[in-house]
C-alpha positions in Angstrom: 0.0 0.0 0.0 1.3 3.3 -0.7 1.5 6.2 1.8 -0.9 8.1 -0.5 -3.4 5.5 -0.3 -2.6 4.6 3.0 -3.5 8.4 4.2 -6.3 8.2 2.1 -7.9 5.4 4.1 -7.1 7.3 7.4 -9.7 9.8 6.6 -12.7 7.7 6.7 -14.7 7.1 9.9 -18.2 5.7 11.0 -21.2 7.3 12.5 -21.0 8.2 15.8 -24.6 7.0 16.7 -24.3 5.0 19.6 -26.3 1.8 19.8 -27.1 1.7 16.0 -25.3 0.2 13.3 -24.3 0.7 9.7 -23.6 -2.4 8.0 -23.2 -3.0 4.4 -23.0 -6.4 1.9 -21.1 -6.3 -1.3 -20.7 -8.8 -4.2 -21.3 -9.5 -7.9 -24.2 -10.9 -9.3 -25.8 -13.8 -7.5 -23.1 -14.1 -4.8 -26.5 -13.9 -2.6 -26.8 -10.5 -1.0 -30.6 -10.0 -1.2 -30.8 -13.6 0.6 -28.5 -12.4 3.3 -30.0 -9.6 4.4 -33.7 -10.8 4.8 -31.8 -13.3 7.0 -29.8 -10.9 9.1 -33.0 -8.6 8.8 -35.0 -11.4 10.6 -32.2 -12.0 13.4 -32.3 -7.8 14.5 -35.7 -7.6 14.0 -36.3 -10.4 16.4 -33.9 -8.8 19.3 -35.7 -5.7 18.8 -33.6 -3.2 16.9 -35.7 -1.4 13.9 -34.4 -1.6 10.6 -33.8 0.1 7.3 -33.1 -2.2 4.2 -31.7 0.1 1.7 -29.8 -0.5 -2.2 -27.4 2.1 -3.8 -27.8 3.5 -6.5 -31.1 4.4 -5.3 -33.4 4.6 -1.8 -34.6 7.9 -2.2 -36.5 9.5 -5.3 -33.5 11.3 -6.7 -31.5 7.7 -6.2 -34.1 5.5 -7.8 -33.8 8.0 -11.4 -30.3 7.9 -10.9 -30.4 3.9 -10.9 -33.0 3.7 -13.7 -30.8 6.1 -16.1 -27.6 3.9 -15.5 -28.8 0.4 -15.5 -31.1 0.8 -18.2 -28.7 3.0 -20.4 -28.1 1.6 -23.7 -25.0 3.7 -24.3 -21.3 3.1 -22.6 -20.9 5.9 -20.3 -17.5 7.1 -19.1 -16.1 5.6 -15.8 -15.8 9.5 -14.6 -19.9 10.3 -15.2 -20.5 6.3 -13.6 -18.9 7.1 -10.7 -20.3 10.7 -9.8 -23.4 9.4 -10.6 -23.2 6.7 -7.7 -21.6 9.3 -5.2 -24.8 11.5 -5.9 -27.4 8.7 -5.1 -24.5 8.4 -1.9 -24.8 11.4 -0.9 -28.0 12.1 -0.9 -28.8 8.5 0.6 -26.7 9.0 3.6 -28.4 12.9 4.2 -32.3 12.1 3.7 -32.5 8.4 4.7 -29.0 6.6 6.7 -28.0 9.3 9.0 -31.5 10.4 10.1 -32.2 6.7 11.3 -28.6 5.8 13.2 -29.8 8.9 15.4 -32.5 6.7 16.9 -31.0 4.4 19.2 -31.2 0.1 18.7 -31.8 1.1 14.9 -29.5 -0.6 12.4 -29.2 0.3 8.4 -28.2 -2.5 5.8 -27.2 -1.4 2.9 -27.3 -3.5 -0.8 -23.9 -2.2 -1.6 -21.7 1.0 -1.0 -18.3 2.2 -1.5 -16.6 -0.9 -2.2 -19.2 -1.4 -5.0 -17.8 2.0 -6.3 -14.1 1.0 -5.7 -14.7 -2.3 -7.4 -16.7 -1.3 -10.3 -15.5 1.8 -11.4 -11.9 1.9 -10.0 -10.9 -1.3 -10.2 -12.7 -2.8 -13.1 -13.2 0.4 -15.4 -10.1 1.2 -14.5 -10.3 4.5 -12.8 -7.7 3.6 -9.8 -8.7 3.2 -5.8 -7.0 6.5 -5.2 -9.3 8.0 -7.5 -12.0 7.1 -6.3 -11.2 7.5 -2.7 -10.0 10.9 -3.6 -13.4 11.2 -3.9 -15.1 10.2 -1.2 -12.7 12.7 1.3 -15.6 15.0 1.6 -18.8 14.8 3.9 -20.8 12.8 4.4 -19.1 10.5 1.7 -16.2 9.3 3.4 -18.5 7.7 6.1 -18.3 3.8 6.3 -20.5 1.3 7.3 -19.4 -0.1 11.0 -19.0 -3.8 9.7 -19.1 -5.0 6.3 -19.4 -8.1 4.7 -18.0 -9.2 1.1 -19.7 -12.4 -0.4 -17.3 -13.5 -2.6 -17.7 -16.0 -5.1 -15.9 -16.6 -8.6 -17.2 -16.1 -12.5 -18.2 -19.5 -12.9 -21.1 -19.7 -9.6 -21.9 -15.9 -10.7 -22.5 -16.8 -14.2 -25.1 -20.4 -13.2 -26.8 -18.4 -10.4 -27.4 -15.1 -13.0 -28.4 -18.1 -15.2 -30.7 -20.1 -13.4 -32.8 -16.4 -12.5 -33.2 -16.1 -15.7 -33.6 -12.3 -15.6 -33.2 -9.8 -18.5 -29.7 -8.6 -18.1 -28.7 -5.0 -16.9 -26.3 -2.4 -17.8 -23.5 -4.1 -16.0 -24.5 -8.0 -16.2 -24.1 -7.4 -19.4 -20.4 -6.5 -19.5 -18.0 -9.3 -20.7 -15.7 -12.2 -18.6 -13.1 -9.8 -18.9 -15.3 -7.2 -16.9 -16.1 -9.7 -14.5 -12.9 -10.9 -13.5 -11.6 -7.5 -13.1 -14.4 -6.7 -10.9 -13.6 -9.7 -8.6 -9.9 -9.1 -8.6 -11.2 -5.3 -7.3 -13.2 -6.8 -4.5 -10.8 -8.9 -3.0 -8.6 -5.9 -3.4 -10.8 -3.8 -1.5 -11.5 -6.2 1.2 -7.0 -6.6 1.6 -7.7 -2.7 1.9 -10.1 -2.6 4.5 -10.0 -5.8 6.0 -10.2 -4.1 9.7 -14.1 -3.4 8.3 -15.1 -5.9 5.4 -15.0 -9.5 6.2 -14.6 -11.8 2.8 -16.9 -14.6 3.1 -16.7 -17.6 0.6 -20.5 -17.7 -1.0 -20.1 -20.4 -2.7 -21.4 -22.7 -0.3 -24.7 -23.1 1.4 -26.8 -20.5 2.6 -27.2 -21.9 5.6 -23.2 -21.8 6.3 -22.9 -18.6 4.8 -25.9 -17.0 7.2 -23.8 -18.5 10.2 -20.6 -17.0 9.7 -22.7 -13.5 9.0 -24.6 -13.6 12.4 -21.8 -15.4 13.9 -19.1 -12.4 13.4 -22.7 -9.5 14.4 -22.5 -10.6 17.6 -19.3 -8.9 17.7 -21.0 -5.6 16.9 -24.5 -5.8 17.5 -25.1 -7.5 21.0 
């Protein structure tokens, strides 16, 4: 890691809300995120702890035309407009909906993806560069991070069958090629290395039921 990057990464925090929590899953297509956090969704619920399911880009009305005009664009758009257009949706997700709710104690937020998404997609895989897109994040309320977050990670193959076996009209970006794809993992894994006091890199690949374990497992570290 350079010192650069390495400084970068010093200038993130999490919300100071004490007694709710800010937790995050990241992934590529059909590593199982929307399964995961039902599940954990179930767990809080059922100690008491209200919660907010949200997805990026999107969960507010200016997010949600942000993530229709990307995914269903038929055009390539530059890595630069991409990425601006996700730390928008970010920014105004974390004002109107995430840091509102972490003010109420015993609340927790999940979130269907967030920065590592961005650092993965767009730096890594379109080839903008971490630093670039950390850069990025240095101003508020962007360079807040979840308190725990949790990387299913799975390889082309398992992404491709499970994409497969949904049998869902493809997207904007499960559309891109293998070669997308296996950049996109590489920047993951990357990301996790990165942050890996935060993300913890879970092998999807196997069952739910062993996944869901480790995940609520490893909460109790953080959510008692």
């Amino acid at each position: 890691m350079t010192d650069h990057l390495q400084t970068l990464i010093s200038k993130f925090r999490s919300p100071e809300t004490p007694g709710s929590f800010f937790l995050s899953l990241e992934g590529i297509e059909g590593s199982g995120k929307s399964t995961h956090i039902t599940l954990i969704e179930e767990k809080l619920k059922g100690r008491g702890y209200r919660v907010l399911i949200l997805r990026e880009p999107g969960g507010t009305l200016f997010g949600e035309k942000l993530r229709e005009a990307i995914l269903q664009s038929k055009a390539p758009l530059h890595p630069l407009a991409e990425c601006h257009l996700f730390l928008s949706s970010r920014a105004q997700l974390l004002e109107e909906k995430i840091l509102p709710f972490l003010l109420v104690p015993k609340s927790v937020v999940i979130l269907d993806r967030y920065i590592d998404s961005t650092l993965a997609y767009q730096g890594e895989a379109r080839g903008l560069g971490l630093e670039t897109v950390l850069t990025l994040h240095q101003v508020e309320p962007l360079n807040l991070l979840p308190h725990r977050s949790y990387l299913l990670d799975i390889g082309l193959e398992t992404s491709l069958e499970r994409q497969e076996k949904r049998g869902q009209e493809k997207d904007y970006f499960e559309s891109e090629k293998t070669e997308f794809y296996e950049k996109l993992i590489r920047g993951y894994r990357k990301v996790a290395d990165l942050f890996s006091g935060r993300v913890l890199k879970i092998d999807a690949s196997v069952s739910v039921e062993t996944v869901s374990e480790i995940i609520l497992k490893d909460l109790t570290r953080f959510i008692p």
